[in-house]
C-alpha positions as CSV (number, residue, x, y, z in Angstrom):
1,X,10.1,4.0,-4.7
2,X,12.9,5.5,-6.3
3,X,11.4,8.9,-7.5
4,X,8.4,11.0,-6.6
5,X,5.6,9.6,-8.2
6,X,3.5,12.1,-10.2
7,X,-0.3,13.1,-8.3
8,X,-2.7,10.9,-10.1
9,X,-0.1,7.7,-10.9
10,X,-0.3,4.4,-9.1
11,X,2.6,4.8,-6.5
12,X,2.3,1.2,-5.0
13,X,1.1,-2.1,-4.8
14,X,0.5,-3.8,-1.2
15,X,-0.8,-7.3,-0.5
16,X,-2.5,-7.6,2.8
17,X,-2.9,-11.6,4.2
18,X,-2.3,-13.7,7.7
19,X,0.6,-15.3,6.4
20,X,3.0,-13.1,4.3
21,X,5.9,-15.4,4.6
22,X,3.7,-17.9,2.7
23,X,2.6,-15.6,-0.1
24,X,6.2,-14.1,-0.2
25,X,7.5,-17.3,-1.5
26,X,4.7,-18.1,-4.0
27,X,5.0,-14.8,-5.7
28,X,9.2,-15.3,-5.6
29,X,8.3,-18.4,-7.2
30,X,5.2,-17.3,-9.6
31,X,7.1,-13.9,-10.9
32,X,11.0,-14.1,-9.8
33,X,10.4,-11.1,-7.7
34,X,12.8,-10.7,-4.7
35,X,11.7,-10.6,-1.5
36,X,13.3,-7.9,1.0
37,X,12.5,-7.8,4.9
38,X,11.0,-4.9,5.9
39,X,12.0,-5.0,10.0
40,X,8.0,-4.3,11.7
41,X,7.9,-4.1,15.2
42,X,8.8,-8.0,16.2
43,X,8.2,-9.0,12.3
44,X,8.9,-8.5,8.8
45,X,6.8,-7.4,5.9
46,X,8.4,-8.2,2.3
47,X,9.2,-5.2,-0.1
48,X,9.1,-7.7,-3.6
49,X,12.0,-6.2,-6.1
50,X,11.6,-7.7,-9.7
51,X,14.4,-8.7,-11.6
52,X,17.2,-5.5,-12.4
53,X,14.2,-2.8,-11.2
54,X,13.5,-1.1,-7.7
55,X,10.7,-2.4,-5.7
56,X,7.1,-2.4,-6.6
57,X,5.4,-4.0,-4.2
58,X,4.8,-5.4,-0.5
59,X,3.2,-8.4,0.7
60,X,2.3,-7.6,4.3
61,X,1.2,-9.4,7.4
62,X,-2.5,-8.4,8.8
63,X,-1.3,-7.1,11.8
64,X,-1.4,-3.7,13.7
65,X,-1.8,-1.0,11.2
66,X,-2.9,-3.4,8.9
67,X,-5.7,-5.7,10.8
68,X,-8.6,-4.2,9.2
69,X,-7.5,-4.3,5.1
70,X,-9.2,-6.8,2.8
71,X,-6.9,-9.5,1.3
72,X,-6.1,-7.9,-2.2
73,X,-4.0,-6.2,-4.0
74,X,-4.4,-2.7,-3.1
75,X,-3.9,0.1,-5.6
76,X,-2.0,3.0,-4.1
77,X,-2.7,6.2,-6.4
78,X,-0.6,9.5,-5.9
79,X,-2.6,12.5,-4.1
80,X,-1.3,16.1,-3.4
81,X,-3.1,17.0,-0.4
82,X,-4.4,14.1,1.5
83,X,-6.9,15.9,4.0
84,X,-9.1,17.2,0.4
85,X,-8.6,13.9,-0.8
86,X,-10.2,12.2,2.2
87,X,-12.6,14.8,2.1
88,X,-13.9,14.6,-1.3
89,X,-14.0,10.9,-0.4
90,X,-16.4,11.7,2.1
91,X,-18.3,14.4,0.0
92,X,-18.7,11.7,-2.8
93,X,-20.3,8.8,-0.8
94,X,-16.6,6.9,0.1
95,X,-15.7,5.9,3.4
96,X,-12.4,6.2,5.2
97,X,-11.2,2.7,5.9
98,X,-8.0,3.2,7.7
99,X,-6.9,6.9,8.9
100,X,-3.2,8.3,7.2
101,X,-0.3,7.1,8.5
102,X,3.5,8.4,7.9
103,X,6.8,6.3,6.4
104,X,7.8,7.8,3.5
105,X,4.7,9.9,3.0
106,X,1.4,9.6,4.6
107,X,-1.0,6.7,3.3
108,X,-4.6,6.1,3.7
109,X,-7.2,3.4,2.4
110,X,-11.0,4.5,1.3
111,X,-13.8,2.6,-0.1
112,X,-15.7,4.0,-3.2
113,X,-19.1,4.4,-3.3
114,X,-19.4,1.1,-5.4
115,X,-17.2,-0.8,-2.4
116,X,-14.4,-1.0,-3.9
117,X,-10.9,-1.0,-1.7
118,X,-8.2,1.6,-3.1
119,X,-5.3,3.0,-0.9
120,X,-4.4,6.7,-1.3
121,X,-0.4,8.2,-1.1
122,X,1.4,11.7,-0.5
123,X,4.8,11.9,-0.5
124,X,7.0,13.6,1.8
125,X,7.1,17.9,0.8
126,X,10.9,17.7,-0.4
């Protein structure tokens, strides 16, 4: 991500499967996006980088971190303060599906009250 993305903007786009060498490769194919190796810890996830742009996606493998998210293409939308957020999650019938973990900002994944997967983001205070 090359700036800050704005609270309430869709920050990222991550793609979740067994085999994301496999998937990596259709979606080079499907929509000339570029894969880049993201190094894991004895693997690599793929940052996909379209055409002349930055990054704006991943396609990851279902391990570690990852083990327990649904094979789709998660939505990633922009929070300020994570704990509220994953409190009002709570408050509002949502579940907490994966607990916030740091990279570049801290991340988390919920479940609406309708079921529906969605992945939450806070950047890094800069």
């Amino acid at each position: 991500m090359a700036q800050t993305p704005q609270p309430g903007t869709i920050a990222w786009l991550d793609l979740t499967v067994p085999d994301a060498g496999s998937l990596r490769d259709f979606y080079q194919a499907v929509t000339g996006w570029r894969p880049l190796p993201v190094e894991m810890e004895g693997y690599e996830d793929y940052a996909m980088q379209p055409p002349g742009s930055e990054p704006v996606a991943a396609i990851c493998h279902q391990r570690e971190a990852n083990v327990t998210l649904p094979p789709v293409w998660l939505v990633y939308i922009t929070v300020p303060d994570m704990d509220l957020a994953l409190e009002c999650c709570r408050q509002f019938g949502g579940k907490v599906l994966s607990e916030t973990r740091c990279t570049v900002g801290r991340y988390a994944v919920i479940e609406d009250p309708a079921g529906a997967a969605l992945g939450l983001y806070q950047p890094l205070e800069t």
